[in-house]
C-alpha positions in Angstrom: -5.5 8.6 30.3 -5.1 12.2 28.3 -1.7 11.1 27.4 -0.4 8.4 25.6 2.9 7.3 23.8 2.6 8.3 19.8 3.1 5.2 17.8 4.2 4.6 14.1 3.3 1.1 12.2 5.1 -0.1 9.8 3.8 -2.5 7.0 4.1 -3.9 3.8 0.4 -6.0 2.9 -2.5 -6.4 4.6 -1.8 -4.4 7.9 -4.2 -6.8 10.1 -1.8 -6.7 12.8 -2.2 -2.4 12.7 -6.2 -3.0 12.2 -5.8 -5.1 15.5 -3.6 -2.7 17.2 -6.1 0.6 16.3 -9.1 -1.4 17.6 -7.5 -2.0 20.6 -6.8 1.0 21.2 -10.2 2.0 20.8 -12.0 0.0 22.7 -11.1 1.9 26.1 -8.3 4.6 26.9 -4.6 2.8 26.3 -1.4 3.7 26.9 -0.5 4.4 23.1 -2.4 6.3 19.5 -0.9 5.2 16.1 0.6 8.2 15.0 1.2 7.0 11.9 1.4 4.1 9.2 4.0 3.5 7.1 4.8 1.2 3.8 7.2 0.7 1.4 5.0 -0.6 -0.4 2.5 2.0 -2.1 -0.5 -0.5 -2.9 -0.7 -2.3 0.3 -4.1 -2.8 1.2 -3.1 -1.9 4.8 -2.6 1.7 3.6 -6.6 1.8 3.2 -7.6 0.6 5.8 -5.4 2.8 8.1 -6.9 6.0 6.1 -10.3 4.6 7.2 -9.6 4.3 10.4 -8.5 7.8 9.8 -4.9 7.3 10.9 -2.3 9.5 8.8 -0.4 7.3 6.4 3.3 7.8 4.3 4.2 5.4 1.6 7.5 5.3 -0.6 8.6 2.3 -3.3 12.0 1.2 -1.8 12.4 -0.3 -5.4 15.5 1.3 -6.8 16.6 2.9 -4.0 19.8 2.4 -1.3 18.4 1.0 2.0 20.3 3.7 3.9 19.0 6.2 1.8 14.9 4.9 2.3 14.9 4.4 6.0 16.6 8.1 5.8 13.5 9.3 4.5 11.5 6.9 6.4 13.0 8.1 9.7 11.9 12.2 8.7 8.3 11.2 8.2 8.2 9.2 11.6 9.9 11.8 13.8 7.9 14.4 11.6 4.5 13.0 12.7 5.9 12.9 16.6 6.4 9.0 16.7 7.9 7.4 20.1 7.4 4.0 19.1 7.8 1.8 16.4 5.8 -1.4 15.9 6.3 -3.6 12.9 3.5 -5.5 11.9 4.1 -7.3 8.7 6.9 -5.0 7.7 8.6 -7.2 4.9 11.7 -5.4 4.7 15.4 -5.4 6.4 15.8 -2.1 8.4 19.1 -0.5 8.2 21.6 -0.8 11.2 21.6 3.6 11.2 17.8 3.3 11.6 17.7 0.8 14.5 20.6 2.5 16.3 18.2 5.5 15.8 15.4 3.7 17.7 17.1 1.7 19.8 15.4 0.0 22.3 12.0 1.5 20.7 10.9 -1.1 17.6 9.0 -3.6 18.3 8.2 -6.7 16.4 5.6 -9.8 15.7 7.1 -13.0 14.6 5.2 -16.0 14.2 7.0 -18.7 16.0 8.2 -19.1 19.3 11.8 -17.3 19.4 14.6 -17.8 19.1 13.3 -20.4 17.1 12.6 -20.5 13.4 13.3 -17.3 13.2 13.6 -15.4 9.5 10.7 -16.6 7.2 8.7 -19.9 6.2 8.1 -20.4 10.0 4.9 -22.9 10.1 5.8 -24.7 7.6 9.3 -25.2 9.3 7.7 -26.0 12.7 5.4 -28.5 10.9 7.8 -30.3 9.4 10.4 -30.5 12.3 7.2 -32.3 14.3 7.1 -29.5 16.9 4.0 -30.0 19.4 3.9 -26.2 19.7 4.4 -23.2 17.8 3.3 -19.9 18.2 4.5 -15.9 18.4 6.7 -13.7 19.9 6.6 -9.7 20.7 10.3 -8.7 20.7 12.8 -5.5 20.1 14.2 -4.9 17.2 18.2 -5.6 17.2 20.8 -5.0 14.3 20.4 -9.3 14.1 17.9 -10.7 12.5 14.8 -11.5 14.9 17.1 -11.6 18.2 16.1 -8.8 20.1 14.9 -9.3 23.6 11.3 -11.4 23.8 8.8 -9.0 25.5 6.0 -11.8 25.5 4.9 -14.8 23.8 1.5 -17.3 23.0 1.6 -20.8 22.2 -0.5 -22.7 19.8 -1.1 -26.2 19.3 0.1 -27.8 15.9 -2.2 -30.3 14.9 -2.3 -33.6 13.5 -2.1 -33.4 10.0 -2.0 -29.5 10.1 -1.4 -27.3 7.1 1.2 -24.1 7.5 -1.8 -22.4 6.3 -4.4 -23.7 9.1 -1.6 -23.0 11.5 -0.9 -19.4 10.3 -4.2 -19.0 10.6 -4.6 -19.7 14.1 -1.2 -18.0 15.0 -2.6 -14.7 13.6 -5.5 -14.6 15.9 -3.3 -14.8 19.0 -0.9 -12.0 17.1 -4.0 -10.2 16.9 -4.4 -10.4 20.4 -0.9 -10.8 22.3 0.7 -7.7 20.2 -1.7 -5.0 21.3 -1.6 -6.3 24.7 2.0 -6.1 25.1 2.6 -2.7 23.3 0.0 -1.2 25.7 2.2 -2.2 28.0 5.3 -1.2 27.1 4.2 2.4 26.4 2.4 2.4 29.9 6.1 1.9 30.9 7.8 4.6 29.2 4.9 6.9 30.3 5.4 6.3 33.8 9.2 6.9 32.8 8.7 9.9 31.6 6.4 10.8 34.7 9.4 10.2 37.3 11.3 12.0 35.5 9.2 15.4 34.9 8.7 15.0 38.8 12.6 14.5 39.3 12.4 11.8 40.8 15.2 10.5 38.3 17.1 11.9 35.7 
């Protein structure tokens, strides 16, 4: 495929969810290429390893600083490097309702629990102590509400006698690892074969 929908990651630590994105990218031709890799957070350790995977990267403190008036200047470096997409992966930080509205319908999100439950932070620890047989993650779009968008597709995991949140989160992030590349090579083959009707005129 010589074309494929530009993508922009956003992140705040260890970007494994981007590492797992690139790689599968580059295993075989997909439907998406990170564009680019953003943080607010200037010494995330995801920030290295997107340079040595030789994707381009942007980084800005948010300390200090209006929300509005960051994901202004988050929003110019995106559409600056030609983004379509949006995919948050480990992006610890509200966006503001001006910036989704911008992207509606084109930010997409990991959570690690099986919305719309536990949804906001503390998740396996929440699921362990409610006794929940299951847990798990979701792939969903970014809404103005706090992890309530539309769930594009999900993975369970078993929760285990006697499990800890960390043995859980542990085991949840391997099927992130998994489930969110699958699902954004996905959507993007779906907006390219929009984009292909409508070059033919085959809609508007």
């Amino acid at each position: 495929m010589a074309e494929r929908v530009r993508v922009g990651v956003l992140i705040s630590g260890r970007g494994t969810n981007m590492i797992a994105l690139s790689e599968y990218k580059r295993r075989e031709p997909r439907s998406y290429a990170l564009a680019l890799v953003a943080s607010n957070m200037p010494e995330a350790r995801g920030l290295v390893a997107a340079r040595r995977l030789a994707i381009p990267t942007w980084t800005m403190s948010h300390k200090g600083m209006d929300r509005a008036a960051f994901d202004s200047l988050l929003d110019a470096a995106l559409r600056a490097h030609g983004v379509e997409i949006i995919a948050l992966a480990g992006y610890m930080r509200l966006l503001s309702p001006e910036f989704i509205r911008g992207w509606e319908g084109r930010i997409l999100n990991i959570h690690p629990s099986l919305l719309p439950a536990y949804k906001g932070l503390d998740t396996h620890r929440r699921a362990i102590e409610a006794g929940e047989s299951w847990s798990g993650c979701s792939v969903h779009l970014v809404t103005e509400s706090l992890d309530d968008g539309p769930v594009l597709a999900q993975a369970k995991v078993k929760v285990r006698e006697r499990d800890t949140p960390e043995a859980l989160a542990e085991r949840i992030l391997a099927e992130e690892h998994r489930l969110y590349p699958e699902t954004l090579d996905i959507f993007a083959a779906r907006l390219l074969g929009r984009r292909e009707m409508v070059e033919s005129g085959r809609i508007e």
